[in-house]
TORPABA-621769 format. One line per field, with one value per residue (C-alpha): residue number from 1; x, y, z; chain; residue in three letters. Coordinates in nm, 2 decimals. Last residue first. Layout:
<rs>
num = [NUM	...]
x = [X	...]
y = [Y	...]
z = [Z	...]
chaine = [A	...]
residu = [ala	...]
</rs>
This chain:
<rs>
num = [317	316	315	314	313	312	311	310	309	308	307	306	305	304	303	302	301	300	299	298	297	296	295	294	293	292	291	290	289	288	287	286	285	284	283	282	281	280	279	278	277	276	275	274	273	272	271	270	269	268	267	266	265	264	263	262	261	260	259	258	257	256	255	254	253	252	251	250	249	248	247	246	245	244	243	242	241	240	239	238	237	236	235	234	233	232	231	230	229	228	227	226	225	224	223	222	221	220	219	218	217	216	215	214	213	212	211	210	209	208	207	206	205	204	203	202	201	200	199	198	197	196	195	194	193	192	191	190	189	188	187	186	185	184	183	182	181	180	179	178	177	176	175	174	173	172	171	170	169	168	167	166	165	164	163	162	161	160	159	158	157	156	155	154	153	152	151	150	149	148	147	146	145	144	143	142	141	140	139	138	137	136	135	134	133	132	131	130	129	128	127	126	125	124	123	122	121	120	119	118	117	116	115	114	113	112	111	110	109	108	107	106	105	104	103	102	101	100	99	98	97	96	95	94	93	92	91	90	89	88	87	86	85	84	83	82	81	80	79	78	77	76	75	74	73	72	71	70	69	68	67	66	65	64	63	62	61	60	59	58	57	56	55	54	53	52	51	50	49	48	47	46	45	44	43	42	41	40	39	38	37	36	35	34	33	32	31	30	29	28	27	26	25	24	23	22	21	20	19	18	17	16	15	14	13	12	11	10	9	8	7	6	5	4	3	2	1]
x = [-3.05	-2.93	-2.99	-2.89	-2.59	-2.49	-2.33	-2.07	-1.93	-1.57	-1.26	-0.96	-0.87	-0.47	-0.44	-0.77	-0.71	-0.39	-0.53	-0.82	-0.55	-0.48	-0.43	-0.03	-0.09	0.11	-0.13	-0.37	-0.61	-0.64	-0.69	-1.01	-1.21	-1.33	-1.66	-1.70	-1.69	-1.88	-1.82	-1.98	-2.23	-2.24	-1.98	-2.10	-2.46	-2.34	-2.72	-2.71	-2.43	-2.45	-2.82	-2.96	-2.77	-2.85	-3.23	-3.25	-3.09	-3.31	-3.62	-3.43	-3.42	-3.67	-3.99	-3.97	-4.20	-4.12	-3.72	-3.77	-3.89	-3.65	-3.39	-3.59	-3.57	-3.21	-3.20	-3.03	-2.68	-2.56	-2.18	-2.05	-1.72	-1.33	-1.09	-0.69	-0.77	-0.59	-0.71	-1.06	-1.05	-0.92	-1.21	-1.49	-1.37	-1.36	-1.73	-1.86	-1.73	-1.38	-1.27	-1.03	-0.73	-0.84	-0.94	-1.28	-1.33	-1.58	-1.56	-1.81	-1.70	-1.77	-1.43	-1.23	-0.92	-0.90	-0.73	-0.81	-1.14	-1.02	-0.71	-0.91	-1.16	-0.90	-0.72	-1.06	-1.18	-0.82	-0.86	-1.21	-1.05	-1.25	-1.41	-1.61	-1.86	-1.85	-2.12	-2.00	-2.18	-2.54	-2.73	-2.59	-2.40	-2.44	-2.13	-2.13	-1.96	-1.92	-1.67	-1.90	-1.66	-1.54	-1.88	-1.76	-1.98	-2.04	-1.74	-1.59	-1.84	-1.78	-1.41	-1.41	-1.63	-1.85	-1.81	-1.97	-1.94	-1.77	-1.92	-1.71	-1.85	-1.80	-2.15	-2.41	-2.70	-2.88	-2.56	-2.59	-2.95	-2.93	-2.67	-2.92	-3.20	-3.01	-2.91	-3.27	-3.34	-3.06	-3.24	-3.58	-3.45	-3.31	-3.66	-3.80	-3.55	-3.29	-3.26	-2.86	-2.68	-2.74	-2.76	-2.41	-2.40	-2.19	-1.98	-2.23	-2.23	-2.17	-1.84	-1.84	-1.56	-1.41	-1.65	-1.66	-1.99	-2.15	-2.53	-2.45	-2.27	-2.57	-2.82	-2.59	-2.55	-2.94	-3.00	-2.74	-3.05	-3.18	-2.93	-2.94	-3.12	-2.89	-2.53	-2.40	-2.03	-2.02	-1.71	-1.71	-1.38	-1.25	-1.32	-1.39	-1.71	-1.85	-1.84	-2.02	-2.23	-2.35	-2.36	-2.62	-2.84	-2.90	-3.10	-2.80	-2.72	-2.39	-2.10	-1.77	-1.49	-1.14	-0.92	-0.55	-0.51	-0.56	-0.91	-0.95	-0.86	-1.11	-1.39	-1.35	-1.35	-1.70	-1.87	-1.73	-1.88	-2.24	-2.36	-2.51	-2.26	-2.36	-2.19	-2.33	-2.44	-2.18	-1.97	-1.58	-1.28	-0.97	-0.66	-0.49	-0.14	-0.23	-0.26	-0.47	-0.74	-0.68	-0.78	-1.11	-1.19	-1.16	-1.39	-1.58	-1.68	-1.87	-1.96	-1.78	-1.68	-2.08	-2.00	-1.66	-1.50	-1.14	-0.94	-0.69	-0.31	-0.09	0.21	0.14	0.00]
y = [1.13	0.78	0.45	0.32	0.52	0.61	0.30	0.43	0.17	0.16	0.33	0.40	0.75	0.78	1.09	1.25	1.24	1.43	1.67	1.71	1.77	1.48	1.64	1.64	1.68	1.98	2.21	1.99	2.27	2.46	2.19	2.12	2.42	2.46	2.62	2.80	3.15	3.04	2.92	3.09	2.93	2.80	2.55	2.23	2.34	2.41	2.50	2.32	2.09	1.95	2.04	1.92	1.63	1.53	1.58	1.37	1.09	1.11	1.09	0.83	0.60	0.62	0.68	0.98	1.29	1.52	1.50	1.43	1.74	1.94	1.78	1.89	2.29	2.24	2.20	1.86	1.94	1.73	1.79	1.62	1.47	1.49	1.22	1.23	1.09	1.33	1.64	1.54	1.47	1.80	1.94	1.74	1.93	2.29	2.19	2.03	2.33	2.28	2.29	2.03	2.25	2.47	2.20	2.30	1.93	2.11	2.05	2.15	2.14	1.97	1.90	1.97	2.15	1.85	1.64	1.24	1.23	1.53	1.29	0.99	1.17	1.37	1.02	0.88	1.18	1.21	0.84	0.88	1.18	1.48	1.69	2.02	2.13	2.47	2.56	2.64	2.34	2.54	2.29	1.91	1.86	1.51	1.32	1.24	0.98	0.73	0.48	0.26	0.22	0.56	0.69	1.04	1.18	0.87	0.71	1.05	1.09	0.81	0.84	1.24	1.13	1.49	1.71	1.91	1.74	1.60	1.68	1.64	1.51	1.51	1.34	1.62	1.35	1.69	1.73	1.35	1.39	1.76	1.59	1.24	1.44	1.67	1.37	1.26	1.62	1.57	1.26	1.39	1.74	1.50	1.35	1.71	1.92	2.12	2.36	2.45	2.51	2.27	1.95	2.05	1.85	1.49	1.30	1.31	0.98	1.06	1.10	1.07	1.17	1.09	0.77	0.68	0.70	0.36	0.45	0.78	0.62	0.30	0.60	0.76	0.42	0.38	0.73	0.62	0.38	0.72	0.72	0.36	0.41	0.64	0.46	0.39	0.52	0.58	0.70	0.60	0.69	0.54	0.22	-0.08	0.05	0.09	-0.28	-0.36	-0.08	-0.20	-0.57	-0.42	-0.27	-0.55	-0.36	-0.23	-0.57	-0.78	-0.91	-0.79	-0.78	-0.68	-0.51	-0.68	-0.64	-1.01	-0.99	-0.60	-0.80	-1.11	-0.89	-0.69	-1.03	-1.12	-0.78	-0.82	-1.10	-1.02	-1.24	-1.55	-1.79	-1.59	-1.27	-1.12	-0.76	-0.52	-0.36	-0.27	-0.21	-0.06	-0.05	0.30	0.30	0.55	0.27	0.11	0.40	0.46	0.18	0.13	0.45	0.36	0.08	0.33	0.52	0.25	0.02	-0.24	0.00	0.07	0.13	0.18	0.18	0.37	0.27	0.60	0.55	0.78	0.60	0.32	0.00]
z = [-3.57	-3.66	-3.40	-3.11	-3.08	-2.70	-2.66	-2.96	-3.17	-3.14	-3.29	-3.07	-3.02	-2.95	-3.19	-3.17	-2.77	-2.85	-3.04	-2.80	-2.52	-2.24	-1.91	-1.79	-1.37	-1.25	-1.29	-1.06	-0.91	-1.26	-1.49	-1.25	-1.25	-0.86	-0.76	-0.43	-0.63	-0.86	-1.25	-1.46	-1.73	-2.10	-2.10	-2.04	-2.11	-2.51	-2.62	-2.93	-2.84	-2.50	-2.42	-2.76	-2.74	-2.41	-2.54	-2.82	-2.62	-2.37	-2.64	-2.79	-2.52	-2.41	-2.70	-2.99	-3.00	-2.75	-2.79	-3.14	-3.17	-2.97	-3.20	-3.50	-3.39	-3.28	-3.63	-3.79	-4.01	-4.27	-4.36	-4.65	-4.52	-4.60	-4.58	-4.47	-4.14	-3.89	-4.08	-4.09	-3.77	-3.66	-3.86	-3.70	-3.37	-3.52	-3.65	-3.32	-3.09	-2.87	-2.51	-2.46	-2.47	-2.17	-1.93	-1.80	-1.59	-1.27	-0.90	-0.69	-0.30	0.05	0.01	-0.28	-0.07	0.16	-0.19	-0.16	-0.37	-0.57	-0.69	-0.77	-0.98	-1.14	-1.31	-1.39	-1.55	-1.71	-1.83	-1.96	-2.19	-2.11	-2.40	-2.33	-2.57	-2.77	-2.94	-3.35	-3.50	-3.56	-3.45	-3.43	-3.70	-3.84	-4.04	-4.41	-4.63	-4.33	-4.26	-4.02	-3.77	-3.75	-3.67	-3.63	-3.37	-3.20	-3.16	-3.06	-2.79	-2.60	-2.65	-2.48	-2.19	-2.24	-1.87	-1.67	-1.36	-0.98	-0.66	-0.37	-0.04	0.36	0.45	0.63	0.60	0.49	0.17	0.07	0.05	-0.18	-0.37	-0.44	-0.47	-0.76	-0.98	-0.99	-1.16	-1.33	-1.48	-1.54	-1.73	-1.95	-2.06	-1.97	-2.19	-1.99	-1.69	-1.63	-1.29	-1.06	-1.26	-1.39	-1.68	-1.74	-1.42	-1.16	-1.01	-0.62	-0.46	-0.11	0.13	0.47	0.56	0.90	1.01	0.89	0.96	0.73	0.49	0.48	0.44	0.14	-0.06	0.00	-0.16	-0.46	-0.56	-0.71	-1.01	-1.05	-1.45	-1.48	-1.49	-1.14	-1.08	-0.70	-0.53	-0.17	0.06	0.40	0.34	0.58	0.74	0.40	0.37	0.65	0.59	0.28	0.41	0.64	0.38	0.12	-0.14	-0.33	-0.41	-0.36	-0.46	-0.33	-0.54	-0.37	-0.66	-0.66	-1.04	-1.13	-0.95	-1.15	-1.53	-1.40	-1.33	-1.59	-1.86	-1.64	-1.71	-2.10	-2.11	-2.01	-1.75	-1.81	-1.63	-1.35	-1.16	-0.86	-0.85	-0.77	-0.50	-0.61	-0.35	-0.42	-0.18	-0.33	-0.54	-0.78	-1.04	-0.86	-0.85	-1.17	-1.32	-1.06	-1.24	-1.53	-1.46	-1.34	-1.69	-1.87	-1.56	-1.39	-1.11	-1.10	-0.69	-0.59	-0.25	-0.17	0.08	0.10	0.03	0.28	0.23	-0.09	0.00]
chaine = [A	A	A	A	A	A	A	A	A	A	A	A	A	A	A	A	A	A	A	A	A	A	A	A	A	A	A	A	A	A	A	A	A	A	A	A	A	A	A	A	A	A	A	A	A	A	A	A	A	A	A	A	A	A	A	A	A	A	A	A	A	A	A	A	A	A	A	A	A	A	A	A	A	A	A	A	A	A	A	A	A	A	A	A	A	A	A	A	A	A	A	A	A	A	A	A	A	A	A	A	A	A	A	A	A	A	A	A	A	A	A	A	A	A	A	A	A	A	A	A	A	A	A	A	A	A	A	A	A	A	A	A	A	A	A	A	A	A	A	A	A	A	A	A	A	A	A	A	A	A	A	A	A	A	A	A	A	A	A	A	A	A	A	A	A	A	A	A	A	A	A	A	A	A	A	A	A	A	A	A	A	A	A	A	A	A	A	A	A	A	A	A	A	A	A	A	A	A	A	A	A	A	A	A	A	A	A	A	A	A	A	A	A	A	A	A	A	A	A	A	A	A	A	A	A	A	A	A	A	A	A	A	A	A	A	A	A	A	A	A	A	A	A	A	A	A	A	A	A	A	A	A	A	A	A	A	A	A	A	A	A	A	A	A	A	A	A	A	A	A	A	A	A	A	A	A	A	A	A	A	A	A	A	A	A	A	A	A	A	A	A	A	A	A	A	A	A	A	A	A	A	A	A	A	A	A	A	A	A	A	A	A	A	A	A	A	A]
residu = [unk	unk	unk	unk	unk	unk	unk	unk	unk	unk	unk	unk	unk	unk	unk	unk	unk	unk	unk	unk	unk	unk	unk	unk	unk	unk	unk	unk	unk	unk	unk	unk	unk	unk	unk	unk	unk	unk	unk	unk	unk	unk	unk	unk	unk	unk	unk	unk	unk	unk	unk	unk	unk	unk	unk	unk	unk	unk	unk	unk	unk	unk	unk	unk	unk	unk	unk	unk	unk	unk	unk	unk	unk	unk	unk	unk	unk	unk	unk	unk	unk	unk	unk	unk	unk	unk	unk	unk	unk	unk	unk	unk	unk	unk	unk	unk	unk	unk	unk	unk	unk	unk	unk	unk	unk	unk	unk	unk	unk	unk	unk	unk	unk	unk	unk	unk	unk	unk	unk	unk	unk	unk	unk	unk	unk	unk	unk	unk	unk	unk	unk	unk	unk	unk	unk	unk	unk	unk	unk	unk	unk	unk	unk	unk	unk	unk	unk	unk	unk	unk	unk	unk	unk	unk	unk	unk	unk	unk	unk	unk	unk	unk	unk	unk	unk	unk	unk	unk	unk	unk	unk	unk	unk	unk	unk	unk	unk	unk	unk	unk	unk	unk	unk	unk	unk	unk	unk	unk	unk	unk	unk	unk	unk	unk	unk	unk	unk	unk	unk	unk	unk	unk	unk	unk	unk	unk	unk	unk	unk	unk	unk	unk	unk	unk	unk	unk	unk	unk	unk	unk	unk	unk	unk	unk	unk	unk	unk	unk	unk	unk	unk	unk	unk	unk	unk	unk	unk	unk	unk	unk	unk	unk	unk	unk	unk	unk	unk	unk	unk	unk	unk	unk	unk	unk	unk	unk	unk	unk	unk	unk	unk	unk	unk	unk	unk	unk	unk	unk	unk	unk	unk	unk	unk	unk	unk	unk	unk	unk	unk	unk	unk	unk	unk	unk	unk	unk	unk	unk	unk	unk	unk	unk	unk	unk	unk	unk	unk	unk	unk	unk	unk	unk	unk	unk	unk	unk	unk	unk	unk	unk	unk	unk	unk	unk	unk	unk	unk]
</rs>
């Protein structure tokens, strides 16, 4: 164990964006710990492959359900920090997560799932506007049960949204320009997310504090982005853009998912709500705490980008 090394406890740390957090958790030299639902010779693959990559890593699994309350504590009780990484539809199961902190006592920081908009700052479409608004029980709970926290957000997951802007995989002749193009977004690499996460977790200054991924070099619109990659890959594309008119339609008119889908896109890229507020006085800009740390710029990112279909893309828009 490395001098100093918190225990830190992840939930979701088989999910999209915690298993690289489970990464860098290790990697920073800190005693990891992931909670999740049992494995069965069903289970998806690539939930079984993580779960032997973190076993030969040195991560302690524990299997388990949210609903079973006093083997939450039990485990709490032998961590000193809690980062959750459920996906949305677990958002409110983080109250249960928060109740077993509280009964536990000893935990030194909580990191709920944030991780995308600020839920605090920006008002969105309804089937979005239903998420963050889930987003905001779980900080105004963790803030009454008076748990030391962080809160972590305002970010794109750079990869994600590569794969599904560009469509690598499928090679395509045109690409789709959200609105006008020219909002800017910000673009984190998973890695750096990861990488922050862990540090905020461990860092006094973050406590009880927002903290919000604003790297410099990573803030970028859809049209200055698409050109980048057009210069990395040699090939040029017809550029189709969809309204932010049409995008609040299909917001109101499609079924889940792609009603939610709709309108995260509309909110990232027609009204740019990752970038497209100040920050407070209380409020924290990431880059800017960790100078020293090496962030990954867009350019770069572009460069080490591996193509793969995009979770987010269930079907065109």
């Amino acid at each position: 164990m490395a001098s100093g090394a918190s225990k830190i406890l992840i939930f979701g740390g088989t999910g999209y964006i915690g298993k690289f957090i489970v990464r860098a958790s290790m990697m920073m030299g800190n005693p990891t710990y992931v909670y999740g639902r049992q494995l069965t010779p069903t289970s998806n693959p690539s939930k079984i492959s993580l779960h032997n990559e973190f076993q030969s890593m040195g991560v302690t699994i524990i299997q388990g359900e949210l609903d079973e309350h006093e083997k939450l504590v039990s485990v709490i009780k032998q961590v000193d920090i809690v980062i959750a990484t459920l996906g949305v539809p677990q958002i409110p199961q983080q109250l249960k997560i928060i109740e077993a902190i509280k009964i536990a006592g000893n935990i030194n920081r909580f990191i709920p799932s944030d991780f995308g908009c600020e839920e605090d700052k920006i008002i969105v479409l309804p089937p979005f506007q239903a998420c963050l608004d889930e987003k905001k029980k779980v900080r105004r709970a963790t803030e009454a049960a008076g748990i030391p926290y962080t809160f972590v957000s305002s970010t794109c997951f750079a990869e994600y949204f590569f794969n599904y802007l560009f469509r690598p995989h499928e090679q395509p002749e045109e690409l789709t320009i959200y609105g006008s193009g020219k909002v800017n977004a910000v673009f984190t690499s998973e890695k750096d997310i990861a990488a922050y996460t862990i540090r905020v977790a461990n860092d006094p200054r973050t406590c009880n504090r927002t903290v919000f991924f604003r790297p410099p070099q990573n803030i970028i619109s859809q049209l200055d982005l698409i050109s980048l990659w057009e210069k990395k890959t040699g090939r040029n594309h017809t550029k189709v853009h969809v309204s932010g008119e049409e995008i609040v339609k299909l917001s109101e008119s499609t079924e889940h998912p792609y009603n939610m889908r709709a309108s995260i896109l509309y909110s990232l890229f027609v009204e740019g709500d990752t970038t497209n507020f100040e920050l407070g006085v209380d409020d924290i800009e990431v880059s800017k705490l960790y100078p020293d740390f090496e962030y990954t710029a867009i350019e770069r990112q572009l460069d080490s980008f591996e193509a793969n279909p995009s979770p987010f893309e269930h079907a065109a828009l």
